[in-house]
ZAMI-769036 format. One line per 3 residues: number of its first residue (from 0); for each residue x, y, z of N, C-alpha, C. Coordinates in steps of 0.05 Angstrom, whole numbers. Layout:
NUM = X:Y:Z:X:Y:Z:X:Y:Z  ...
END
This chain:
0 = 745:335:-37:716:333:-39:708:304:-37  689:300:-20:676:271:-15:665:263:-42  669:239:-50:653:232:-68:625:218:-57
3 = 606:228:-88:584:211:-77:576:184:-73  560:191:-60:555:150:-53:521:154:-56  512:129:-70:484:130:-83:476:96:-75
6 = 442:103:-69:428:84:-51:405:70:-76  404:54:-74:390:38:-85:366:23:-75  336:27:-73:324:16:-52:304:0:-74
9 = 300:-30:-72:276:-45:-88:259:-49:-76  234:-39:-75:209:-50:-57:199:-67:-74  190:-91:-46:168:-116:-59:142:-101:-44
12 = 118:-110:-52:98:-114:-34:76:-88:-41  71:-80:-15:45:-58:-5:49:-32:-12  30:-10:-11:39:14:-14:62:17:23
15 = 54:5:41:65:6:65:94:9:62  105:-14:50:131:-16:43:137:7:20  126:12:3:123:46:-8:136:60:16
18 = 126:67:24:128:93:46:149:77:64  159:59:70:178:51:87:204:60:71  199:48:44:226:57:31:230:88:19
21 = 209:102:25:216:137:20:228:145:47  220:129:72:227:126:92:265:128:95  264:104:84:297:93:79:317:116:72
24 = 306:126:44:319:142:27:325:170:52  308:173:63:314:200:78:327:195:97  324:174:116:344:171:127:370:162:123
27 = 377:151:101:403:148:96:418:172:82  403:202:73:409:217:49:430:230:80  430:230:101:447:241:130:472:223:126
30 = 469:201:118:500:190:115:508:191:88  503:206:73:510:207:47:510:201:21  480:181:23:479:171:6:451:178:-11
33 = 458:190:-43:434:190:-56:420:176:-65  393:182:-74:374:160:-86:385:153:-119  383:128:-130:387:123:-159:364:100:-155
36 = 362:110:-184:349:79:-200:359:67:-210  385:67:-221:397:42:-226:422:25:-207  411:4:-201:433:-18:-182:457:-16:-180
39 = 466:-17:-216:492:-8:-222:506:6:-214  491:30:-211:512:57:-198:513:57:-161  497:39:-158:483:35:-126:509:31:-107
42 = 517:38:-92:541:29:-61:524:16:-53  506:21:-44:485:1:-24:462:-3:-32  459:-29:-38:423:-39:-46:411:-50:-29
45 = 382:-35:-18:367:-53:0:338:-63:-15  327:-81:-6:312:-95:-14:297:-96:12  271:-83:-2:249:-73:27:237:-100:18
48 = 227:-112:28:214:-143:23:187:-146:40  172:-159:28:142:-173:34:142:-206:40  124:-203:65:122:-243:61:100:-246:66
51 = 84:-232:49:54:-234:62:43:-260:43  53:-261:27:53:-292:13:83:-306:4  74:-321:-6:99:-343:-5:116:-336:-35
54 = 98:-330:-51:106:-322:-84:135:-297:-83  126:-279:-52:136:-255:-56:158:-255:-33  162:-278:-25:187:-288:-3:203:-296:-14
57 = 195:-311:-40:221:-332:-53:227:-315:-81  221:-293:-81:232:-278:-110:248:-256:-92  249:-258:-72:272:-240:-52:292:-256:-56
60 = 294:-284:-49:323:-293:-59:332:-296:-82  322:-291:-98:314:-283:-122:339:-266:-135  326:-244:-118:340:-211:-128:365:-212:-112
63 = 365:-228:-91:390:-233:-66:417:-247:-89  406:-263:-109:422:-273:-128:436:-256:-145  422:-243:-146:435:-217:-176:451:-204:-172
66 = 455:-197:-137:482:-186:-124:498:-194:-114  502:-220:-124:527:-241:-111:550:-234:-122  565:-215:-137:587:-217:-151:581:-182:-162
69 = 569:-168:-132:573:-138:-137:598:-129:-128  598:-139:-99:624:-131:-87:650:-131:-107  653:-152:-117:681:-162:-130:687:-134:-151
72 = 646:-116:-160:649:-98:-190:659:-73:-179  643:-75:-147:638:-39:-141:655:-52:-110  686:-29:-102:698:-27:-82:678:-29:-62
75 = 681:-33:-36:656:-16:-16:630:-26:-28  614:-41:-36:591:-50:-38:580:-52:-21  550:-51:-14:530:-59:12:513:-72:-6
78 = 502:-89:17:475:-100:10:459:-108:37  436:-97:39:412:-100:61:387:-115:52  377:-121:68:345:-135:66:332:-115:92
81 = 312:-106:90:301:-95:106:265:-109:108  237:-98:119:213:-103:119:212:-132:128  188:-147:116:181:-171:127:192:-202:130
84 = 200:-198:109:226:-220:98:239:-224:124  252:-195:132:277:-192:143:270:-190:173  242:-189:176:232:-192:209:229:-221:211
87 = 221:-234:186:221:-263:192:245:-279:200  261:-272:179:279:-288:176:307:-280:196  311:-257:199:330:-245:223:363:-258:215
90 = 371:-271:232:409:-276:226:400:-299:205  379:-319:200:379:-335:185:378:-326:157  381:-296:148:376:-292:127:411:-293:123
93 = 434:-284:145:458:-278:135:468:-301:133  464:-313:145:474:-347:141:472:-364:122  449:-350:107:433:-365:85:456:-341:59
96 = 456:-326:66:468:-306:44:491:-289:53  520:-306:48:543:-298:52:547:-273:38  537:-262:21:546:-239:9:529:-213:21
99 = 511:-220:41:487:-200:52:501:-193:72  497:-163:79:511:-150:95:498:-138:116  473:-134:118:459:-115:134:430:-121:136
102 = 413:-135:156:389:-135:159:371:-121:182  351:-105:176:335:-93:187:305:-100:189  285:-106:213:263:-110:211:238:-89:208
105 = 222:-99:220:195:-69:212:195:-61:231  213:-58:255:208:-40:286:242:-35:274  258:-31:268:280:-20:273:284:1:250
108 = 274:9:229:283:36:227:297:54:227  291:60:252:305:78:262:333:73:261  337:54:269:368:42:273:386:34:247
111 = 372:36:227:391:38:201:413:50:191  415:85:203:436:98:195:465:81:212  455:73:234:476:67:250:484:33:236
114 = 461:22:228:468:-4:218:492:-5:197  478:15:177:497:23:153:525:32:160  526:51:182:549:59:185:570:27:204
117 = 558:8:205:573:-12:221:584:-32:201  552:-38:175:567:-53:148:593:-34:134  589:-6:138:608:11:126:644:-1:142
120 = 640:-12:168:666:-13:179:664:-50:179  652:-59:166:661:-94:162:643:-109:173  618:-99:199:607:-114:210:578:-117:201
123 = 570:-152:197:545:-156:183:531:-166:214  508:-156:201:493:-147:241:461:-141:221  442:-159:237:413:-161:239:404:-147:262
126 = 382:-127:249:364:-121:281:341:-121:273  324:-143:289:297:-146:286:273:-156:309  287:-146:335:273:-141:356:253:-124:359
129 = 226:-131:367:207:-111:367:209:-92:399  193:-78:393:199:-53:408:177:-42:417  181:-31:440:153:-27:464:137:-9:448
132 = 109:-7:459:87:18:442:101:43:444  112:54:478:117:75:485:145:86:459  159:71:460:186:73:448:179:84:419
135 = 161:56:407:153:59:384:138:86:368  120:91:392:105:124:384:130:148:386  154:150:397:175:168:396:193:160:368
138 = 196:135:351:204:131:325:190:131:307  173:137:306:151:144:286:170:160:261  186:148:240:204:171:224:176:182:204
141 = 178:211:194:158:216:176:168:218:150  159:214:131:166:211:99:173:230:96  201:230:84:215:260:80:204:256:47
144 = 208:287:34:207:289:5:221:311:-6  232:311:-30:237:335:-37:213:340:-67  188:353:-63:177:367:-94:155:330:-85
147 = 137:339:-103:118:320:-108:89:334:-95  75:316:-108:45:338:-102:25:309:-92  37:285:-79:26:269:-63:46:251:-57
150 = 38:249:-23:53:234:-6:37:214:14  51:193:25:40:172:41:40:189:72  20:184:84:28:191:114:32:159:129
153 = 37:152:145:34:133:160:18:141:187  3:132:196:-22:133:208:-25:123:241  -21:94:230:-14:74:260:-2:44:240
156 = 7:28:251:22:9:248:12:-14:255  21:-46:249:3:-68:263:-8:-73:257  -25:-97:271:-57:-105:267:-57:-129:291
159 = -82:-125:295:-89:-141:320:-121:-171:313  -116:-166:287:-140:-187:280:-132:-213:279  -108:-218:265:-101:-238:266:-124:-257:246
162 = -121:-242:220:-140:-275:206:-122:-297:195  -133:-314:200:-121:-341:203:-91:-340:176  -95:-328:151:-80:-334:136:-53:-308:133
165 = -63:-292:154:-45:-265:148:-15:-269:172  -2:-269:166:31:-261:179:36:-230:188  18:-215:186:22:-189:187:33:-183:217
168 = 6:-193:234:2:-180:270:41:-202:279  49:-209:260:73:-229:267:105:-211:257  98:-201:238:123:-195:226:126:-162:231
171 = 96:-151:237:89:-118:242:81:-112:262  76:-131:285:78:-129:307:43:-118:315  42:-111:334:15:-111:345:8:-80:337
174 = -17:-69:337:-30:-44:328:-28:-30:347  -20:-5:335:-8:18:347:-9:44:329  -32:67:349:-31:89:327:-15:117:335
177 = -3:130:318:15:144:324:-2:168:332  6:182:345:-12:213:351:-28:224:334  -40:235:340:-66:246:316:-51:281:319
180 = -37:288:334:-24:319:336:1:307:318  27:293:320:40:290:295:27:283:274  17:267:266:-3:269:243:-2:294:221
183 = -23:308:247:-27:330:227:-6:351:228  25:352:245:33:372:235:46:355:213  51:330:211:61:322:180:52:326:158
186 = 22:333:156:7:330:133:11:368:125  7:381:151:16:406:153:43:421:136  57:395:140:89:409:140:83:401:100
189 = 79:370:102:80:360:71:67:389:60  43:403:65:25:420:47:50:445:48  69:449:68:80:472:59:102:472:35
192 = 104:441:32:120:436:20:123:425:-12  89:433:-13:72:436:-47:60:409:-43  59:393:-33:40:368:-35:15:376:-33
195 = -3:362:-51:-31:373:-48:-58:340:-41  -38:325:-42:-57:301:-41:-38:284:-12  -53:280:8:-41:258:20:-56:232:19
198 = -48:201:26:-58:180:38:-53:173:58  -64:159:78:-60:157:94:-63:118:103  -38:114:119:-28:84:114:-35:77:143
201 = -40:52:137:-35:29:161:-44:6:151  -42:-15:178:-54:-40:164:-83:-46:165  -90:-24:181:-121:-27:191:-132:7:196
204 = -125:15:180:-134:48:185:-159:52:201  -190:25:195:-202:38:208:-211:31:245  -192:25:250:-191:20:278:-167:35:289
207 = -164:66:269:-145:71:285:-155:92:311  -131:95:329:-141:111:357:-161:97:373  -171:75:363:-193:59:388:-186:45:407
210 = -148:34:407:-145:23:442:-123:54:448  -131:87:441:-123:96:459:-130:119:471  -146:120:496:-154:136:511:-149:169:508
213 = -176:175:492:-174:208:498:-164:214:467  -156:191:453:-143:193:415:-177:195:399  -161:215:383:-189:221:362:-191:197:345
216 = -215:181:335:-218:158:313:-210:170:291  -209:147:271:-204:151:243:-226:174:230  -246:170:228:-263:194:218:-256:222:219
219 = -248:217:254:-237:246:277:-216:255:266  -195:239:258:-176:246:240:-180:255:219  -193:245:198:-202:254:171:-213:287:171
222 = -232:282:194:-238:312:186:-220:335:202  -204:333:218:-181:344:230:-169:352:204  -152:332:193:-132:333:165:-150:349:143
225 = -172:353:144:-188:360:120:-189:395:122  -190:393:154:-189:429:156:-158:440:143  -135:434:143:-115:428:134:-114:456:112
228 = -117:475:111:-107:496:85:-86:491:66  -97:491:40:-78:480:15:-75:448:13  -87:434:24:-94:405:23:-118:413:4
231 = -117:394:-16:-128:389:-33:-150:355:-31  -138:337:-28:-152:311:-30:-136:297:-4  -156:275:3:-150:259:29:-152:236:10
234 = -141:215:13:-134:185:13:-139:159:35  -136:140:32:-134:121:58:-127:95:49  -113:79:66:-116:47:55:-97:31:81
237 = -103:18:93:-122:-1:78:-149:-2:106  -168:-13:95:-191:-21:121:-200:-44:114  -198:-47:142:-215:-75:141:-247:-81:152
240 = -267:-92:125:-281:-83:128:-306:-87:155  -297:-109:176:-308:-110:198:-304:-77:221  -289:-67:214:-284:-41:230:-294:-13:221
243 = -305:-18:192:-312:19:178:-338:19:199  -339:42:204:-356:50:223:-377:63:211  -406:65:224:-419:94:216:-405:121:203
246 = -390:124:227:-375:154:224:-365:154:199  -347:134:202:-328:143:173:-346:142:147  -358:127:144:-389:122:119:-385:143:116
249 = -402:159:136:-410:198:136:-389:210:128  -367:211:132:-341:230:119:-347:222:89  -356:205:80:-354:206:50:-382:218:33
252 = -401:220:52:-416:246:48:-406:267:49  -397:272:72:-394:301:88:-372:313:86  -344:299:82:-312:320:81:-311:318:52
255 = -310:329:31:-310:333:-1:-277:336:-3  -267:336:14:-237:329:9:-234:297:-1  -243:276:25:-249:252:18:-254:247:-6
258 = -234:225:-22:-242:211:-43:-249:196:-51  -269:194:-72:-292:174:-79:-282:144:-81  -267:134:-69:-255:106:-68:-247:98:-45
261 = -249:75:-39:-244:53:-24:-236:29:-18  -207:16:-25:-199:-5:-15:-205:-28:7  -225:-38:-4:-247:-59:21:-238:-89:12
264 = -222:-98:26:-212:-127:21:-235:-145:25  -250:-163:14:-273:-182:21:-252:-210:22  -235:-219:10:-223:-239:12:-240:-263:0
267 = -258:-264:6:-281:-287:-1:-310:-277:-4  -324:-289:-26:-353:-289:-17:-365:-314:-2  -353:-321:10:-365:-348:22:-369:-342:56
270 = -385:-343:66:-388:-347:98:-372:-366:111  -370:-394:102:-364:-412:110:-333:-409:103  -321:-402:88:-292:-381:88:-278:-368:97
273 = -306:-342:102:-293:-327:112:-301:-334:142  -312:-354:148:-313:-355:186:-282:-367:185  -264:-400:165:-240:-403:172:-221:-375:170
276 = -230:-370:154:-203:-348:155:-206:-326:174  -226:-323:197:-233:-308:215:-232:-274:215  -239:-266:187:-242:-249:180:-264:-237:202
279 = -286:-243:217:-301:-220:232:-327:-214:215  -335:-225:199:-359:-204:189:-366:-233:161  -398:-229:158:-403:-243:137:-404:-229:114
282 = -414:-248:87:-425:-233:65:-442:-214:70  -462:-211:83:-491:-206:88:-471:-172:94  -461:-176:122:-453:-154:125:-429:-138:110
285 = -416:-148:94:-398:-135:81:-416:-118:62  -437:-130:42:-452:-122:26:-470:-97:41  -477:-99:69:-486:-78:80:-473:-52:84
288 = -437:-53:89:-427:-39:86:-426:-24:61  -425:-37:33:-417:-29:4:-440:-11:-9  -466:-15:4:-487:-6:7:-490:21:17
291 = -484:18:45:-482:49:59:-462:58:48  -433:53:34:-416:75:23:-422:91:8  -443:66:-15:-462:78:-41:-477:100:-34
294 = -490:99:-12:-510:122:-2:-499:136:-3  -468:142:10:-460:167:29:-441:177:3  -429:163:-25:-419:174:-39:-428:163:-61
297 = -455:168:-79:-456:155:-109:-429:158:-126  -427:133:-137:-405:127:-152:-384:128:-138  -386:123:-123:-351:106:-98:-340:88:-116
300 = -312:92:-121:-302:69:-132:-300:51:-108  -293:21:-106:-285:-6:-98:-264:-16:-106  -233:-18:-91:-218:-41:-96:-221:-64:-77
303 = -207:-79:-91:-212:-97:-68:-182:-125:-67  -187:-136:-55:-172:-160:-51:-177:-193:-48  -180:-219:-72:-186:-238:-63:-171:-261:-59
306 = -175:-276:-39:-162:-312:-38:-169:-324:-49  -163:-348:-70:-170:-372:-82:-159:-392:-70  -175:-410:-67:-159:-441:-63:-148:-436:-31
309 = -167:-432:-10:-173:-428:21:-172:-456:15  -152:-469:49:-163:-494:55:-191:-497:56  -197:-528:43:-226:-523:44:-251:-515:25
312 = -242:-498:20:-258:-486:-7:-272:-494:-29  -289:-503:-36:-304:-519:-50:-321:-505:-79  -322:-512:-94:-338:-497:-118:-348:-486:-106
315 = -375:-492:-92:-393:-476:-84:-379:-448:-69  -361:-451:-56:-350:-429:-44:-341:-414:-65  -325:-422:-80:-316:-415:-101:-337:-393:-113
318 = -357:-401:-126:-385:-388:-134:-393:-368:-128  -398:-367:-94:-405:-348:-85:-379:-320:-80  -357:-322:-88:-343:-307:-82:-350:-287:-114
321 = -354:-303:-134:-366:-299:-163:-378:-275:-167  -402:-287:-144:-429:-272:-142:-426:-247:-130  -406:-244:-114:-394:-231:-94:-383:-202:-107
324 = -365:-209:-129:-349:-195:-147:-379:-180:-164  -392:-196:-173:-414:-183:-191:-430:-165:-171  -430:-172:-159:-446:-154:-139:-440:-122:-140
327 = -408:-124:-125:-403:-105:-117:-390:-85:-141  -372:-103:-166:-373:-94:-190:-345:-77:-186  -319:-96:-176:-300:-78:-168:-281:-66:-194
330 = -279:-45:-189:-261:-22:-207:-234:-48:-211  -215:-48:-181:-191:-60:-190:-200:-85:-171  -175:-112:-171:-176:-131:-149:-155:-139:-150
333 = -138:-145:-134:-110:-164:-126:-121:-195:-120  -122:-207:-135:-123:-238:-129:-108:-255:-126  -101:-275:-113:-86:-296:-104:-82:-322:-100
336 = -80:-332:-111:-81:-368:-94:-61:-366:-65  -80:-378:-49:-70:-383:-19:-51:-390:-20  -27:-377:-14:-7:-404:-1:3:-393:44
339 = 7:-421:48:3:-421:77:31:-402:88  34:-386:107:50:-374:115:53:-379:150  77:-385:160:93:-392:178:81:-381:207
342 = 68:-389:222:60:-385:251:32:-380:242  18:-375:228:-7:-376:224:-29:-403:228  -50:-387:235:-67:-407:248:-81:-432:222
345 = -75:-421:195:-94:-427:168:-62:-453:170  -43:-445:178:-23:-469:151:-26:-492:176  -35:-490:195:-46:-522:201:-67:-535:188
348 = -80:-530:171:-105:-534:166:-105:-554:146  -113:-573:135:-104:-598:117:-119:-581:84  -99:-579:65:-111:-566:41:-122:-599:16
351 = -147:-580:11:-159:-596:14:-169:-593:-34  -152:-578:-27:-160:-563:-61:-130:-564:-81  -136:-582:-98:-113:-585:-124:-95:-558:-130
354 = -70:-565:-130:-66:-539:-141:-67:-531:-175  -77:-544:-191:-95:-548:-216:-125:-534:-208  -135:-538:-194:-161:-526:-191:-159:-500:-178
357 = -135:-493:-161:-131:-463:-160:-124:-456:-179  -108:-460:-198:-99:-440:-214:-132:-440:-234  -137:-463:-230:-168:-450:-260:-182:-435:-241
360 = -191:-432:-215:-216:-415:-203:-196:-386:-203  -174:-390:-196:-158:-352:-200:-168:-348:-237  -159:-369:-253:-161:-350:-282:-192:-348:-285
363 = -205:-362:-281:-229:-349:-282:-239:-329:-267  -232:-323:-242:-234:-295:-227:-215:-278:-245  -200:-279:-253:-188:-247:-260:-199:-251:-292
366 = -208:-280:-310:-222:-251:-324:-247:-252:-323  -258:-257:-307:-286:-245:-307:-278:-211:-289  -252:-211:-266:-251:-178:-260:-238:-161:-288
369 = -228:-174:-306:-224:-161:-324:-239:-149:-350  -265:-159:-354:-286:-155:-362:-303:-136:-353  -304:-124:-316:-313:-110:-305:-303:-83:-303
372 = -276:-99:-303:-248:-70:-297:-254:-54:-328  -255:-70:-356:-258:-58:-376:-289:-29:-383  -312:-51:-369:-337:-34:-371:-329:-18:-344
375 = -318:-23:-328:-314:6:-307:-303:37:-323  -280:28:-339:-266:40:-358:-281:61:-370  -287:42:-394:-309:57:-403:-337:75:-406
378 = -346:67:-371:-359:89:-368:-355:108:-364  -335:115:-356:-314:142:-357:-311:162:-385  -320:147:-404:-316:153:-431:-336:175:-433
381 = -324:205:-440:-347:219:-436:-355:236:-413  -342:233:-399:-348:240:-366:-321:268:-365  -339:274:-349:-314:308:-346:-304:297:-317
384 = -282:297:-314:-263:291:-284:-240:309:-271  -238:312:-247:-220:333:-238:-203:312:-229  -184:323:-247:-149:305:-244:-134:324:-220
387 = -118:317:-205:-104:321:-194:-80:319:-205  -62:337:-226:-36:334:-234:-11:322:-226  -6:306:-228:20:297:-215:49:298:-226
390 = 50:298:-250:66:301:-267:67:299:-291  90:288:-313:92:287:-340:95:250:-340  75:246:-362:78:220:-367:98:201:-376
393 = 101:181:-371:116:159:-378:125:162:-406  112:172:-422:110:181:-456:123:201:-452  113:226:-437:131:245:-442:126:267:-449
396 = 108:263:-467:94:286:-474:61:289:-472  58:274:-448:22:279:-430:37:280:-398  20:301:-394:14:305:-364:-5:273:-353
399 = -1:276:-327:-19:250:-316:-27:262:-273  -42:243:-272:-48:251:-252:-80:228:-246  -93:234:-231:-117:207:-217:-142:235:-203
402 = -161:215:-225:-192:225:-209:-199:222:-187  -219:228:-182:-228:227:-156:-229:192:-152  -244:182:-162:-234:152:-164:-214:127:-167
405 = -198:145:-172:-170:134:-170:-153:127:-190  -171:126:-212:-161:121:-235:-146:142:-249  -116:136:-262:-100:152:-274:-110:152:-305
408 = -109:183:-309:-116:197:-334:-91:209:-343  -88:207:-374:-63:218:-387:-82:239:-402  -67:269:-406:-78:284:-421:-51:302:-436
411 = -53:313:-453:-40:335:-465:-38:370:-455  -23:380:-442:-31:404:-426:4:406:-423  -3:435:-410:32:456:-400:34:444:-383
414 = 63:436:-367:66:431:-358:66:452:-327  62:465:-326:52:492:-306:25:487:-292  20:463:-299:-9:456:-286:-8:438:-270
417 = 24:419:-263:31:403:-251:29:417:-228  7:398:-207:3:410:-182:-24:430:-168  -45:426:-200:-64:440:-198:-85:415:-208
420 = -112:424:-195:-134:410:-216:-138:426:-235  -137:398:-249:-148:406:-285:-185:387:-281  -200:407:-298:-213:386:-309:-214:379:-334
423 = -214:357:-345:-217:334:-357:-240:324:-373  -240:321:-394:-265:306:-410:-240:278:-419  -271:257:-413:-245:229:-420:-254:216:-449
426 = -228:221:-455:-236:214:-491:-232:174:-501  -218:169:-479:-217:143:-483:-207:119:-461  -206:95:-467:-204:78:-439:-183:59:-445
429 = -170:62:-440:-139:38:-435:-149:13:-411  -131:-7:-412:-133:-31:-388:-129:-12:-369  -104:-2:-356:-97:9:-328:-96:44:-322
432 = -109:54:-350:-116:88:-354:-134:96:-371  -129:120:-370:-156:134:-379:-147:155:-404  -155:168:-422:-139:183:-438:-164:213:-442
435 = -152:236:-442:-165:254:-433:-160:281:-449  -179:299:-449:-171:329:-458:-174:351:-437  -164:364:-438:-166:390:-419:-188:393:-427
438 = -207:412:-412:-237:425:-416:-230:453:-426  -233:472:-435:-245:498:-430:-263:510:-424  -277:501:-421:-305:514:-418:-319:510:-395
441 = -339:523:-375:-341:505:-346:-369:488:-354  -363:460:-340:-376:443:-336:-381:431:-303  -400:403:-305:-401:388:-286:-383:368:-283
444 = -354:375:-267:-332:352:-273:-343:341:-233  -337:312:-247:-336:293:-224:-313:288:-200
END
């Protein structure tokens, strides 16, 4: 009898890299190897990696450290780097790390079982050549699962904007959307397979199908996937917000599958910002967008994403990004201090801002978003919500699962409901959840 051999996968980064590494797991479960959570018991550890900033490049060698003296514990050890890191950095990552055995970029994929099986016979071997559109739309791998009641789809891939401070259109190669007929028999296959919630990924969701002839748009998609039987809720992320269209606005009227939230990166409230960072669109019009979502869905949640400390950037800029946040009054935000990343058009740019004065304009952005995030919270308090069950909580003894807004609710309930909407009265408000009772009785849940 073969013994087992068990995979170990650490994601840094995006929900993208999420779904790359459920990606991983299924393709490698053909050569033998199961999923664990712990390292320890791991034959092979990969490290799906991010370099979309600089913070989340250098804690990869980081974790590259902690497995220097696996081999010597566990016979047969592996160790991989796969995602952006590993598109950047290519043979310079093995050279740099004698004990690294296997690197894969964000077009090769596919080519992992065979990679593995080559570290399996002694040879340490990088592949991080990109790969034609045509090729690319025939490797499209789809997220395998076994049980779960929401899954990532992957959508289209890339990006073609190129704002000055992003590495993405470099390390993920140019935009490319996968069929709108695979698509949906994935979302198809996931529903036969008890999933009741999908999302749907890329780097620019809403420009997907627009350079290809005769391809349904993102909206066209949405409501395609929404006819979908036993689909329960639609998802999306990420857009950017120079591309949401009319159309899609209207799906958040009109498909009630669609969920009341939206991941809209503003990066800046500044014009004079966001023209360096060539984002495409001003304040004026981002705010026009956040506007028409409001119409088309009262009470849309908002995440969002900001930069601090842009070459350049001046209080005043600073300010208006402030005003920006109050405005729009975001649920969650990912904030950042800039740092410059490699072939990008922004790290020529002479910085022009202390790194003392970034770190005070980030702590004063996150807590004044934390002040917001809190009264977001709590308006919830009170409110009847249809949870989507996902499972048993971290505690253990609450079910958990996410409103229509996105926000995770813990409640007390059978576990026989995992996989159904419950509704929900919310009895109280945590920093990053919601705390809740089953209803009995029928109400107006949101």
């Amino acid at each position: 009898m073969t013994e087992n051999k068990y995979l170990y996968v650490e994601t840094f980064g995006c929900q993208m890299n999420v779904n790359d590494s459920e990606k991983i797991a299924t393709l490698l479960k053909d050569e033998g190897y199961l999923p664990t959570d712990d390292p320890e018991r791991a034959d092979l550890v990969i490290l799906n990696t991010c370099s979309v900033r600089a913070k989340a490049e250098q804690k990869v060698y980081g974790h590259l450290g902690r497995f220097k003296g696996a081999r010597s514990r566990k016979k047969g050890f592996l160790l991989g780097v796969g995602g952006c890191v590993a598109q950047q950095e290519g043979e310079r990552l093995l050279q740099k790390v004698p004990w690294l055995d296997l690197v894969f970029g964000t077009h090769n994929l596919h080519l992992l079982p065979e990679i593995v099986r080559a570290a399996e016979r002694g040879e340490r071997r990088a592949e991080v050549g990109f790969i034609d559109n045509e090729t690319r739309l025939d490797l499209f791998p789809e997220t395998g699962g076994e049980g779960g009641v929401t899954r990532f789809v992957t959508v289209m891939q890339g990006c073609d904007n190129f704002c000055s401070y992003c590495i993405v259109p470099y390390v993920r190669g140019r935009e490319i959307s996968r069929r709108s007929s695979d698509i949906i028999d994935e979302v198809r296959k996931s529903v036969a397979e008890g999933v009741k919630e999908v999302t749907l990924l890329g780097q620019n969701v809403n420009s997907y199908g627009l350079k290809t002839e005769g391809e349904l748009s993102f909206a066209g998609l949405i409501r395609r996937i929404a006819e979908v039987d036993g689909l329960e809720r639609i998802r999306f992320t990420t857009s950017h917000p120079k591309d949401i269209s009319p159309e899609l606005i209207a799906c958040f009227a009109e498909v009630p599958k669609l969920c009341g939230h939206i991941h809209l990166p503003a990066q800046s409230g500044s014009d004079a910002v966001l023209a360096r960072m060539n984002r495409g669109y001003t304040r004026a019009g981002y705010l026009e967008k956040v506007e028409a979502l409001r119409a088309a869905r009262p009470g849309i949640q908002f995440t969002g994403d900001m930069i601090v400390g842009f070459p350049g950037e001046t209080e005043e800029d600073f300010q208006a990004t402030i005003s920006l946040m109050e405005e729009v009054r975001y649920a969650d935000l990912f904030s950042f201090i800039y740092s410059p990343r490699p072939e990008t058009a922004a790290a020529g740019i002479r910085d022009t801002v202390s790194r003392k004065e970034k770190q005070s304009r980030l702590d004063r952005l996150q807590t004044l978003q934390q002040q917001m995030k809190r009264e977001r919270n709590i308006s919830f308090v009170g409110t009847r919500q249809l949870v989507l069950v996902e499972g048993v909580s971290k505690r253990g003894d609450q079910l958990y699962g996410r409103i229509d807004g996105n926000r995770i609710a813990n409640f007390a309930a059978d576990q026989s409901l995992i996989g159904t909407m419950a509704e929900v009265i919310i009895t109280q408000d945590y920093q990053n959840s919601l705390l809740g009772e089953i209803v009995t009785d029928k109400g107006d849940a949101r």
